[in-house]
C-alpha positions as CSV (number, residue, x, y, z in Angstrom):
1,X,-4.4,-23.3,16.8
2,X,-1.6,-24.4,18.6
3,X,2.1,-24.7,16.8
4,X,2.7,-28.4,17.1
5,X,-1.0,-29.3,15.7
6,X,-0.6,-26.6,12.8
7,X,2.9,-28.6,12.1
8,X,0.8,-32.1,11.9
9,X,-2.3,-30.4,9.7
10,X,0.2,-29.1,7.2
11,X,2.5,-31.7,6.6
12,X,-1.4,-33.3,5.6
13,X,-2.3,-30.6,3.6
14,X,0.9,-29.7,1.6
15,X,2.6,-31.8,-1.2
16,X,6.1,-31.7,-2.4
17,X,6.7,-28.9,-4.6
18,X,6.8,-28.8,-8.9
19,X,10.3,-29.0,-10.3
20,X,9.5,-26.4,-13.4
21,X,8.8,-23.0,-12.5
22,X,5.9,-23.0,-14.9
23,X,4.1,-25.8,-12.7
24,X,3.1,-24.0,-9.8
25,X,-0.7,-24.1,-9.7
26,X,-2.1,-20.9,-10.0
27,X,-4.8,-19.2,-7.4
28,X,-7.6,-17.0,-8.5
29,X,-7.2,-14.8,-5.7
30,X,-10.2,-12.1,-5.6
31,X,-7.4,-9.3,-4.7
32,X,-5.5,-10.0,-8.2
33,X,-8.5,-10.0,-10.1
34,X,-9.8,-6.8,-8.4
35,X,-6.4,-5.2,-9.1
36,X,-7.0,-6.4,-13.0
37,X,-10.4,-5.6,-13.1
38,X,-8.6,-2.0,-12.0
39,X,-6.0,-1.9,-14.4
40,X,-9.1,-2.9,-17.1
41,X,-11.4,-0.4,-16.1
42,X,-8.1,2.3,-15.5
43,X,-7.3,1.9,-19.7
44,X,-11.3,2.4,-20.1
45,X,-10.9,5.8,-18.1
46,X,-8.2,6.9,-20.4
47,X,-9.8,6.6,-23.5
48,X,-13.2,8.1,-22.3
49,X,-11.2,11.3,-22.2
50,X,-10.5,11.1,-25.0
51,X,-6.9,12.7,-25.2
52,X,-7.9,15.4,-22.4
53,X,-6.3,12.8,-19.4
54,X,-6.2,15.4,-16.2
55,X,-3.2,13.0,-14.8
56,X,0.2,14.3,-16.0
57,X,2.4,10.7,-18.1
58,X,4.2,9.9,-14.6
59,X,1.5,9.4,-12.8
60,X,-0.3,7.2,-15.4
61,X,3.1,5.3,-15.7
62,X,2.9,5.2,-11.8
63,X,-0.8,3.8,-11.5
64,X,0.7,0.9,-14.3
65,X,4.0,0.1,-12.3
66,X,1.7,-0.4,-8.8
67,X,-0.8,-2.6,-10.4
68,X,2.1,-4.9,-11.8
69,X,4.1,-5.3,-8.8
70,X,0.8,-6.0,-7.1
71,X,0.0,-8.6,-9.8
72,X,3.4,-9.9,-9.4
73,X,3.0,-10.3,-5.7
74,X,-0.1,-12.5,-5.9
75,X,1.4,-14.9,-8.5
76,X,3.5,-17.7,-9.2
77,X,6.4,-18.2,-8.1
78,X,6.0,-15.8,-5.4
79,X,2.4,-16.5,-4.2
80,X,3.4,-20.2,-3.9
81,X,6.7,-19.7,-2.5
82,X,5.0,-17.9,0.2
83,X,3.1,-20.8,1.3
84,X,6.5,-22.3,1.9
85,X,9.0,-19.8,3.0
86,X,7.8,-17.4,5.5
87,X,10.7,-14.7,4.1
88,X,9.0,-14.7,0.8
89,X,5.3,-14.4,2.6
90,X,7.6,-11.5,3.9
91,X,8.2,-10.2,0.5
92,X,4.8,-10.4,-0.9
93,X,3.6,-8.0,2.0
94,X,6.0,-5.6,1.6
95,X,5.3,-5.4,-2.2
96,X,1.9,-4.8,-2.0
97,X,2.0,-2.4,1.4
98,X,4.8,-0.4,0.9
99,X,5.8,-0.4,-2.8
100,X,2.5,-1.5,-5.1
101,X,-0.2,0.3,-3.2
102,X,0.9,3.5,-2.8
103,X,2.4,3.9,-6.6
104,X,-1.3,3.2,-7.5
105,X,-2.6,6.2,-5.7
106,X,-0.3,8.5,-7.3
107,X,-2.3,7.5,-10.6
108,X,-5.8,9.1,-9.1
109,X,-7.4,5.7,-9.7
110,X,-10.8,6.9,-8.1
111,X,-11.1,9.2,-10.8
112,X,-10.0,7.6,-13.7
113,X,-11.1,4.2,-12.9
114,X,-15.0,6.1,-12.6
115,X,-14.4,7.5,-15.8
116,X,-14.0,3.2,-17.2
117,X,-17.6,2.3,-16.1
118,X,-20.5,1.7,-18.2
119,X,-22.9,4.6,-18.0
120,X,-25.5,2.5,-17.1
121,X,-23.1,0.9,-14.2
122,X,-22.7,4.6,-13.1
123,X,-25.9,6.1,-13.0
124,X,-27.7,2.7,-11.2
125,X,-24.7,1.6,-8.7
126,X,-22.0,3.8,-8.8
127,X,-23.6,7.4,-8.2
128,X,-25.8,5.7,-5.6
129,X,-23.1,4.5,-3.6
130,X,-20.7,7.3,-3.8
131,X,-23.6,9.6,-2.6
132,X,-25.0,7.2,0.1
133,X,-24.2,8.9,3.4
134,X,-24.0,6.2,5.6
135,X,-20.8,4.7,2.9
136,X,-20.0,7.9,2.9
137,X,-19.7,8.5,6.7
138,X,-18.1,4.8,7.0
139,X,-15.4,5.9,4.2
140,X,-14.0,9.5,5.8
141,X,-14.0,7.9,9.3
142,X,-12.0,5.0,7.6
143,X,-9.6,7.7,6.2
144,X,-9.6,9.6,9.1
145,X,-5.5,9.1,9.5
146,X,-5.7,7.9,13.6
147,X,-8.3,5.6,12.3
148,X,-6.1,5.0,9.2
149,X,-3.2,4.2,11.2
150,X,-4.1,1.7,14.4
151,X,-6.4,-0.2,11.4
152,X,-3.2,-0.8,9.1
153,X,-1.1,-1.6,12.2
154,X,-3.8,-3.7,14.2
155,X,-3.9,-5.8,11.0
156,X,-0.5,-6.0,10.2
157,X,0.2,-7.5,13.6
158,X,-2.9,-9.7,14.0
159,X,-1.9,-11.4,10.9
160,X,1.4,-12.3,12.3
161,X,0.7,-13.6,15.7
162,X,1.4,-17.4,15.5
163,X,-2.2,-18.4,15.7
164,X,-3.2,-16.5,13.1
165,X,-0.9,-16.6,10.7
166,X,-1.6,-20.6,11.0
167,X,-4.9,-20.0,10.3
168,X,-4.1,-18.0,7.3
169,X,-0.9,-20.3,6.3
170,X,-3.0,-23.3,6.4
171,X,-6.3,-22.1,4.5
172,X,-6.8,-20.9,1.1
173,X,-9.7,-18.8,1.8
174,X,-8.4,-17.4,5.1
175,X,-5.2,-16.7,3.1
176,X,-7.0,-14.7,0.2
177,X,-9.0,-12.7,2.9
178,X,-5.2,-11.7,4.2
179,X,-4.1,-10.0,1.3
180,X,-7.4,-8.3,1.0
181,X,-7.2,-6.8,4.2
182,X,-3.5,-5.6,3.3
183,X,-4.7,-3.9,0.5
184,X,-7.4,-2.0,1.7
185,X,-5.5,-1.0,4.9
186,X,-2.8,0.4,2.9
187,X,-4.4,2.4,0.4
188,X,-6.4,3.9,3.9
189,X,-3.3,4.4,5.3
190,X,-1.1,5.7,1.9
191,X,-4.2,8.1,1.1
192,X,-3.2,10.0,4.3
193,X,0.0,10.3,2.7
194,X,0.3,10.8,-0.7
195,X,-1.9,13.5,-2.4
196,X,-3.0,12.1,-6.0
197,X,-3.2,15.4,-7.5
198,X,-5.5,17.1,-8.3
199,X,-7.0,15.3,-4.6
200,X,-5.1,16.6,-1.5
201,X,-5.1,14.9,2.0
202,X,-6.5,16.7,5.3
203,X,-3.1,15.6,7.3
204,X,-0.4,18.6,7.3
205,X,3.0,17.7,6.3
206,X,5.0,17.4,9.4
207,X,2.3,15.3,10.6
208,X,2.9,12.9,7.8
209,X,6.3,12.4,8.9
210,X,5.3,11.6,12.5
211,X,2.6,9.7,11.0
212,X,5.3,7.0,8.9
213,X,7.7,7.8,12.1
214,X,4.9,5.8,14.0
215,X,5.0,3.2,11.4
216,X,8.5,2.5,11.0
217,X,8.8,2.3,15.4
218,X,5.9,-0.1,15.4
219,X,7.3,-2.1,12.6
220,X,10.8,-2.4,13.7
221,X,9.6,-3.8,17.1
222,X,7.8,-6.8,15.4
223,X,10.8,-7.1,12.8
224,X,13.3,-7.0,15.6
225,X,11.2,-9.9,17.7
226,X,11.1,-12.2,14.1
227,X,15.1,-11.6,13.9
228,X,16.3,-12.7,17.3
229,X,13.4,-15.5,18.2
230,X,15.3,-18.5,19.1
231,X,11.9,-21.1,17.8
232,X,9.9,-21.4,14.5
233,X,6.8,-19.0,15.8
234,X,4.5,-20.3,12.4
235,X,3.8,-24.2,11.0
236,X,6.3,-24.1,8.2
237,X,8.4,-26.8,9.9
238,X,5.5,-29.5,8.4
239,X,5.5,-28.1,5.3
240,X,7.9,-29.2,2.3
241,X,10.5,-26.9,1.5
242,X,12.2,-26.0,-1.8
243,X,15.2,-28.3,-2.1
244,X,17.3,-24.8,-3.0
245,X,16.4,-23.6,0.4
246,X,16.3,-26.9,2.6
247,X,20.1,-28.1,1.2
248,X,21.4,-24.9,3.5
249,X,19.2,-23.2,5.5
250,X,16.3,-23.9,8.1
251,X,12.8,-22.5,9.3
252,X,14.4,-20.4,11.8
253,X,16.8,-19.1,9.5
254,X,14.0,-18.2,7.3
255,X,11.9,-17.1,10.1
256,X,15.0,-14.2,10.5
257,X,15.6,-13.4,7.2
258,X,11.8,-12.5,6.9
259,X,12.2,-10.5,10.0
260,X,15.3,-8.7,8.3
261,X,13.4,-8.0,5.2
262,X,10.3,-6.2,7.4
263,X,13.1,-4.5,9.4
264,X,15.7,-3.0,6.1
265,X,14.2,-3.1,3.1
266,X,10.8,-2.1,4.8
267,X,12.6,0.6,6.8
268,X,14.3,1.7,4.1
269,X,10.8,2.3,2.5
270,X,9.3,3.9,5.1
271,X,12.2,6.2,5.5
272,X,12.1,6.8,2.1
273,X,8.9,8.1,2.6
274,X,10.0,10.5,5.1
275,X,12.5,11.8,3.0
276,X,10.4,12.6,0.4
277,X,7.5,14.2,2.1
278,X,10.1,16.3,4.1
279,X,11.3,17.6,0.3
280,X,7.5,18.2,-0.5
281,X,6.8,20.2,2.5
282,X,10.0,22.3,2.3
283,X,9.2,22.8,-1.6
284,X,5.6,23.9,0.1
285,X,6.6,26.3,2.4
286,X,9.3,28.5,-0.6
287,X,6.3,28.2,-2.6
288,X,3.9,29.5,-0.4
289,X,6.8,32.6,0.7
290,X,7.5,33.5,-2.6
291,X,3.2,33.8,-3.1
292,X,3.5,36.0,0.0
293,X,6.7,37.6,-1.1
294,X,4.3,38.5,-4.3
295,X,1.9,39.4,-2.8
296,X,3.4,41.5,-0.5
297,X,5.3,43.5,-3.3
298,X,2.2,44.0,-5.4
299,X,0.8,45.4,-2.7
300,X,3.9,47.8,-1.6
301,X,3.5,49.0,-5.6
302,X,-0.5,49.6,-5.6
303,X,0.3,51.7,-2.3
304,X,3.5,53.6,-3.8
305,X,1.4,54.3,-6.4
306,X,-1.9,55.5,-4.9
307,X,0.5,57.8,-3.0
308,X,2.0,59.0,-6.2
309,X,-1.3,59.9,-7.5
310,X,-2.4,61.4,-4.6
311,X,0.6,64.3,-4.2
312,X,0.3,65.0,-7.8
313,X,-1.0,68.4,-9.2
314,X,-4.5,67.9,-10.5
């Protein structure tokens, strides 16, 4: 789809925007209502334990904040802001790749979220599944973190290449399929990351930090391009604009301010990241020396004091 024809098709497609903020139409994406039907089935989980919740309150609190901000992405006014202004397309991304996503996995959704089905949904569709071995196989090569990482990035950047992103800008259903395929790459890729206790990750710690090192270099290259491109790369230039943004600014000043937003606020993220898994795997490492350090002592003591028994009289 080239540029110029996308520009013609959407200045077809798209009508001037409502004046109230309540007046936006409203799209029943299929990735807000899965992340409902989670939040649902996530309250259901609670309550079947009955008081006996194996999550500590912060991750519970966690799960809650990631589904909202999620919710928030795909909803007015950012969802139809986004269909406008490519720096709040921008925004919506990073709040469900980098901030919504990955507070949901510190909740242990898989497990709780089980806990909220019907028995009857369990035992004829659930258990099934789970077991299968062919979903099964499909699933840990999925998480496998290579695998993990070149699918989150491969679709990150095919959905910004001009033709795409057309495609997706200028489509409903395209568009919907776009934010499910961010989803489900970044809970693949988080899962390598964060360990939702009590489930651990296979990737050691230091390779996490390479891991979101690769992330943030791979990111910044595609933010840095968006930031100092002298044209419009996508068809927002036919589409009507929000008179609070068109009064002052242009596309390609929007087209830059999206690429800033990928490049600080989602660096700043990712960095974040790093920082905190560097603390974790320091924290790691004195709690594993002071077992050892334990260890080692109780050891020194059982052989002080088979020694003391041995040189006394009978």
């Amino acid at each position: 789809m080239s540029v110029a024809y996308a520009h013609d098709l959407a200045a077809e497609l798209y009508e001037p925007l409502p004046e109230g903020l309540f007046d936006y139409k409203f799209d029943w994406d299929p990735t807000l209502i899965f992340f409902v039907a989670l939040c649902i089935l996530y309250i259901r989980g609670l309550r079947a334990f009955r008081g006996k919740v194996p999550v500590k309150t912060w991750q519970i609190v966690c799960f809650f904040l990631g589904v909202s901000i999620n919710v928030l992405a795909l909803c007015p006014p950012i969802d139809p802001l986004a269909d406008r202004l490519f720096f709040m397309h921008m925004v919506q991304h990073m709040l469900i790749v980098a901030v919504g996503s990955p507070l949901m996995l510190f909740g242990v959704p898989y497990y709780i979220v089980s806990r909220g089905l019907s028995p009857g949904f369990r035992r004829r569709f659930y258990f099934p599944i789970i077991k299968n071995r062919v979903l099964r196989g499909i699933n840990s090569f999925l998480l496998f973190p290579l695998v993990a990482l070149v699918l989150f990035e491969a679709n990150y950047w095919f959905w910004h290449l001009p033709r795409f992103y057309n495609w997706a800008l200028l489509n409903d259903f395209v568009h919907m399929f776009e934010h499910a395929c961010m989803a489900i790459t970044s809970f693949y890729l988080w899962r390598n990351i964060i360990d939702p206790f009590p489930l651990r990750c296979r990737l050691h710690m230091g390779f996490r930090l390479l891991f979101l090192a690769a992330i943030m270099a791979l990111n910044t290259v595609l933010a840095a391009a968006l930031t100092y491109a002298t044209t419009v790369w996508y068809a927002y230039e036919g589409i009507p604009m929000p008179k609070w943004w068109s009064y002052r600014w242009t596309h390609l000043d929007d087209q830059r301010l999206g690429g800033l937003i990928m490049w600080i606020p989602g660096g700043f993220l990712t960095f974040l990241s790093m920082t905190i898994c560097f603390f974790v795997w320091v924290k790691r490492e004195q709690d594993a020396d002071a077992i050892r350090m334990a260890q080692q002592e109780a050891k020194s003591s059982s052989d002080l004091a088979l020694a003391v028994k041995k040189l006394s009289p009978t």
